[in-house]
N, C-alpha and C positions, 0 to 999 in steps of 0.2 A: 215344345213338349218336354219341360226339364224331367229330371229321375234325381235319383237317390240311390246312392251306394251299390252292392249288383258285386260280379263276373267281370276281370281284365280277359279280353280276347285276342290272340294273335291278330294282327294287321288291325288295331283297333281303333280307336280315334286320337287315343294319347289322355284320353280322361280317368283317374283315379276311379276305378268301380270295385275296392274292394270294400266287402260287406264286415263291418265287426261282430264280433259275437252277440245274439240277442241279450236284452235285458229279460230278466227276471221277471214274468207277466205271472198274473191272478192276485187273489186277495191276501193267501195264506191261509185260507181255508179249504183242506182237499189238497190231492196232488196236482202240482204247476200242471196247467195244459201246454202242450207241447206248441209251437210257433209254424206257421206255412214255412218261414226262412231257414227254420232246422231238419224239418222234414223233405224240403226241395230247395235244397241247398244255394245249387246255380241259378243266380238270377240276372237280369240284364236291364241296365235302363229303360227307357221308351226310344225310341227313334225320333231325333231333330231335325225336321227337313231343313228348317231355316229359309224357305221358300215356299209360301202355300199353295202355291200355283202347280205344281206337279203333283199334287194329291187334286183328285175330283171324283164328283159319283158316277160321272160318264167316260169310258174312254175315248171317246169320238174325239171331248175338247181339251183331251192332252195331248193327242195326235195336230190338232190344231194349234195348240200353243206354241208346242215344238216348230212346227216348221213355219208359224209368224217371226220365232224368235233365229232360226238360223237362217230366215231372210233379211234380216235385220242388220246391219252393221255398225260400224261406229259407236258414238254416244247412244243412239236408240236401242241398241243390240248391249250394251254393259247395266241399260236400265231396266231394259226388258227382265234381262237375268238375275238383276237384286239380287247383287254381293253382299258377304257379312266377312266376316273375319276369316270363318272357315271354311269359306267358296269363293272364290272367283273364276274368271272366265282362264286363268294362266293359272288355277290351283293343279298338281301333280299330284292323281291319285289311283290305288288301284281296282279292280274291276271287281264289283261284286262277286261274293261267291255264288255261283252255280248261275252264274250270266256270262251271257259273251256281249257286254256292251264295250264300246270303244275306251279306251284307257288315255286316249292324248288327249293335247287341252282343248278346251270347248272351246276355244277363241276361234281354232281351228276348223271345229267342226259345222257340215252341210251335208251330213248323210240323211237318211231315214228316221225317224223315230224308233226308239225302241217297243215294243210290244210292252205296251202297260200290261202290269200285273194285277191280281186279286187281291188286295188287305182287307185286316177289320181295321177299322176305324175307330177307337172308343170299343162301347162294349157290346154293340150290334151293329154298326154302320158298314156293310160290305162297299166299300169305296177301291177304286184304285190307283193304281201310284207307276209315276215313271222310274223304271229302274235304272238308273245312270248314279254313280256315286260321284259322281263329276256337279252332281243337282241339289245332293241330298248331304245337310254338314254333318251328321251325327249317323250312318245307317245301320251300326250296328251290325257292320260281320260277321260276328259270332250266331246271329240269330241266320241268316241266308244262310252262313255252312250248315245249319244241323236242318233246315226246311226243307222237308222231301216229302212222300208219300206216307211216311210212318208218322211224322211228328204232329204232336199235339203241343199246341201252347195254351198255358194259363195264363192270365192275366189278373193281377190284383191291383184293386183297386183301390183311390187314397180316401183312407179314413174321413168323414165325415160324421161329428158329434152327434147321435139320436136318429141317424140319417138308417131306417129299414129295409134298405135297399142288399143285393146282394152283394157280398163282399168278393167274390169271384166270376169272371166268366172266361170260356175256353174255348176254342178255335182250332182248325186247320191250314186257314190259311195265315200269312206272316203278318202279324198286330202291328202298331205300331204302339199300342200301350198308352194311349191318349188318355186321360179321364176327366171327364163333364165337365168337375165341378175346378179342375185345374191344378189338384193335389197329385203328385207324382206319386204311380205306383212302381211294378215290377213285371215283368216279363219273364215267366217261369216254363221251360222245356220240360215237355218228361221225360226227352231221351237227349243224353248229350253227345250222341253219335249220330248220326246218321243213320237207312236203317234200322230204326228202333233199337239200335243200341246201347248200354248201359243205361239203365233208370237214371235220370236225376232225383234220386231217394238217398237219403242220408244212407249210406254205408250200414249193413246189417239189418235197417229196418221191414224189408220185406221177409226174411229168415225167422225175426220175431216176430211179424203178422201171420206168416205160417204156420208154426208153433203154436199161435193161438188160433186160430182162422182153420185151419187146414191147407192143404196143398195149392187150390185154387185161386191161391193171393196172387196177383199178378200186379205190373207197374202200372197195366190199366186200372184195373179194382181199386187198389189206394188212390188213383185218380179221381174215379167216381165218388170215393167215399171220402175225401177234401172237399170235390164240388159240393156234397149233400152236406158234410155239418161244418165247415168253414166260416168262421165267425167273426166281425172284427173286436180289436180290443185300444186302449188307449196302447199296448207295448206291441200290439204288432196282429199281423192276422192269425187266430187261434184255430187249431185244429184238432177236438181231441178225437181219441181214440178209445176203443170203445175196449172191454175186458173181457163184454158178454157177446158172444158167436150172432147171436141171434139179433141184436142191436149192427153189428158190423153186417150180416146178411143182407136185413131192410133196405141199409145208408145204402149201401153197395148198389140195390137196381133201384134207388132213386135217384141216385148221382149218376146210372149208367140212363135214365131218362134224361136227367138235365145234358149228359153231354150228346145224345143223339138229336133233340132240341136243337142245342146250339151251334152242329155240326154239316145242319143244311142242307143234308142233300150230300153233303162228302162222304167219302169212305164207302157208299153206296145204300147209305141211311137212306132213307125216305124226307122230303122235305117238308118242315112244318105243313100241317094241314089240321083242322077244326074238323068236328064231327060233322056229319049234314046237319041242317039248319043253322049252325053257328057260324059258318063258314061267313065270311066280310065279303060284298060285292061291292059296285059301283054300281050305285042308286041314280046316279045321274054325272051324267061325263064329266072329267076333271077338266076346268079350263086350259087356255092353254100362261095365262096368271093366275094361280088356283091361289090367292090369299085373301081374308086370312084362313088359318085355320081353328078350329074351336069347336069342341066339343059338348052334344046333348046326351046327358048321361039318363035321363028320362025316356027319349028315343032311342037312343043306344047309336048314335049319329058321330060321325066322323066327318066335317065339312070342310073342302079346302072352296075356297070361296064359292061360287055355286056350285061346284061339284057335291057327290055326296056318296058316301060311303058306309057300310051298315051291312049286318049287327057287327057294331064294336062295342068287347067286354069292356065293361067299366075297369080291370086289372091290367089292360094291356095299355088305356092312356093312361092309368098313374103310375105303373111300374116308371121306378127313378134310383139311378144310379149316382152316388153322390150330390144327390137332392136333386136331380135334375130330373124330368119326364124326357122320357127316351121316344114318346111321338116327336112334340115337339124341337127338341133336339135335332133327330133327324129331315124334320120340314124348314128348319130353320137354316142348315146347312147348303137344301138347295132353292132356297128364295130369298136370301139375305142380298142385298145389293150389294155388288164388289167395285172399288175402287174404278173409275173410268180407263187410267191409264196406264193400266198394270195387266198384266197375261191375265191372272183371276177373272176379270173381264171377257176373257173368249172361253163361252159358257153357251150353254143354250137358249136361244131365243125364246121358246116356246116348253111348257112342260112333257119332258117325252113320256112317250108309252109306258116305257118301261118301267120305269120311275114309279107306276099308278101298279106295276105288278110285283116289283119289290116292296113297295109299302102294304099291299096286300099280305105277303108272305110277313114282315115285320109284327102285322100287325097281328097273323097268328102264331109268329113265336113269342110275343109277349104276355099273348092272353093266355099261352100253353104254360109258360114260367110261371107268371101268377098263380095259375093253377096248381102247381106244385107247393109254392109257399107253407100251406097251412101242414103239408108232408115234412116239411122242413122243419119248422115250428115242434112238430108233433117229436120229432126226432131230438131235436136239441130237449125237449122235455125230458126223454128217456133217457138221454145220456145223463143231463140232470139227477137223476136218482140211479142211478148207474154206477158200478163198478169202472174204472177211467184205470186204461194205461197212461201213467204221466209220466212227464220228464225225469222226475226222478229213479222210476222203473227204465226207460231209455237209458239214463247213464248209468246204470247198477249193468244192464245188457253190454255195453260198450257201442250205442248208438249216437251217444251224443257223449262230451261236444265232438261236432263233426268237424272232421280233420280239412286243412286251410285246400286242402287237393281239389276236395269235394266243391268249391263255391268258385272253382276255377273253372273255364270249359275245358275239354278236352284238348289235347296235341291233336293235330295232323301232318300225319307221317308221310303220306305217302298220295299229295293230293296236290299238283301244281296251279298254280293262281296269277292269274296276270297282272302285274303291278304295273308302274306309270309308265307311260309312255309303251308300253306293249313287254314291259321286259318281265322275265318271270322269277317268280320264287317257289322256295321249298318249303312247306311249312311243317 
């Protein structure tokens, strides 16, 4: 899962993630719309496991991989593990932030698994992941330190020509910033503290959404109102801004839908659900080889091989994120054949339950997105004929350009971290 430019993080991988200054996007006609990367400055590449096998949809069969692989020794125990350059079994490295997993080398180790965690995967796949940095070449530090109960992450997604899909999605739990179609995006915080502390907003720009907006701007509400008009462009993801109160009102609690949508049940949301009658059941049991799958858009049919599932909205099997369909996507992730002789391989025999109540839920967060589309559409129209805060009124403000601080993460002062072999640092 390569990336592009981004945020240098204390304790990081040693990868060059500084971002240049955007180029100059729009036609020259009207004022520049302003760039997602000026207005949320800090960004982070995606996460390189370098090992597919410690990402899965189940955690049962990474609890299983792990302790095939620290039964394992010798030659079977270094192939197990698929080394790269930036892992191996004698690699020195230090321990996740905000984990207590073991920090000495894995050649070593025979303990316990660690407690898989919850990611997104992509841009709806709730998958999860072992958290051992000892596993994973790329993890992205800086994203685990700021990951707590307050943080929200965005996620942008890589451009795709004529491609309708949407150009953002946001989370609670830690993304890995994956995208479909294999163009790297960004991994955008909206607080670079911990905490909910400090926006990640360009410096001044909440002061002049107040200004114009009233008092009520918060680091949320410019959240919501990026998710609603968020657009891509050949120079970069566009985000304008609107002049008129009444135009920023609307975007505001439609973007504050799309992120209760995509937030599932966190923060103490309500999790997608469909009105009665729309609601998707199981029409007839999911095998336990439910392929293939294929959709009757006449029926309104969702079929994994004799199983059968229904009513499914015609929006929720084409909604596609970098031209991909996000059903299939996700059905393909877990029935894809894996390699015989690799961990990937210790997977589940049989398609579980849960699996059949996840894709449920999937299946009415997608048809609930679609449904907002045509609100989205409607919006970007009235910005369209709209008065637009643009970049140029930004830099007349002293918002932009945003100062080199701002696409940096924060210091941590005062927050000790275990590095290799157990020893610690001050960061």
């Amino acid at each position: 899962m390569p990336g592009e430019g981004g945020g240098r993080g204390p304790a990081g991988d040693g990868e060059d993630d500084t971002v240049a200054a955007p180029a100059a996007a729009g036609s020259g006609e009207g004022p520049r719309v302003p760039l997602l990367d000026e207005l949320m400055p800090w960004s982070v590449r995606p996460l390189r496991t370098g090992r597919p096998w410690v990402t899965a949809p189940d955690a049962a069969s990474l609890r299983a991989r792990w302790d095939r692989l620290v039964r394992a020794s010798g030659e079977e125990r270094d192939r197990l593990f698929a080394p790269t350059r930036s892992r191996t079994q004698h690699t020195a490295v230090a321990a996740l932030p905000g984990r207590s997993g073991a920090t000495g080398r894995f050649a070593r180790e025979s303990g316990p698994c660690p407690e898989p965690v919850r990611v997104l995967h992509g841009p709806y796949d709730e998958q999860w992941l072992l958290p051992d940095h000892r596993l994973i070449d790329v993890a992205r530090p800086e994203l685990w330190r700021v990951a707590d109960g307050h943080q929200l992450f965005v996620v942008e997604h890589g451009r795709v020509p004529r491609d309708p899909g949407p150009a953002l999605s946001v989370t609670a739990l830690l993304p890995d910033g994956h995208c479909p179609a294999g163009r790297p995006g960004r991994v955008r915080p909206l607080y670079r503290r911990p905490g909910g502390l400090e926006p990640n907003l360009a410096p001044g720009l909440l002061p002049l959404l107040r200004a114009r907006h009233g008092d009520t701007v918060t680091a949320e509400s410019a959240l919501a109102w990026i998710l609603a008009a968020a657009r891509p462009s050949p120079a970069g993801c566009e985000v304008p801004l609107p002049a008129d109160t009444a135009h920023w009102t609307s975007g505001v609690e439609l973007g504050r839908e799309l992120l209760r949508l995509q937030l599932r049940g966190a923060r103490g949301a309500e999790r997608p659900r469909l009105p009665g009658g729309q609601r998707p059941y199981v029409r007839a049991a999911v095998p336990p080889d439910p392929v293939p799958l294929s959709y009757g858009a006449e029926e309104r049919v969702l079929s994994l091989g004799t199983g059968r599932i229904s009513p499914v909205p015609a929006g929720a099997w084409e909604l596609r994120v970098g031209g991909v369909r996000m059903l299939e996507l996700w059905f393909e992730r877990r029935t894809a054949v894996p390699g015989a002789a690799g961990l990937e391989a210790v997977r589940p025999r049989a398609w579980p339950q849960e699996w059949t109540s996840e894709l449920l839920e999937l299946i009415s967060l997608l048809a609930l997105l679609a449904e907002l589309r045509p609100r989205q559409e409607e919006l970007a129209g009235a910005l369209a004929s709209g008065p637009e805060i643009g970049a140029e009124e930004l830099r007349a403000a002293g918002v932009l350009p945003v100062p080199d601080a701002a696409r940096r993460p924060a210091s941590v002062l005062d927050h000790r971290e275990e590095g290799p072999d157990g020893q610690f640092a001050l960061l």
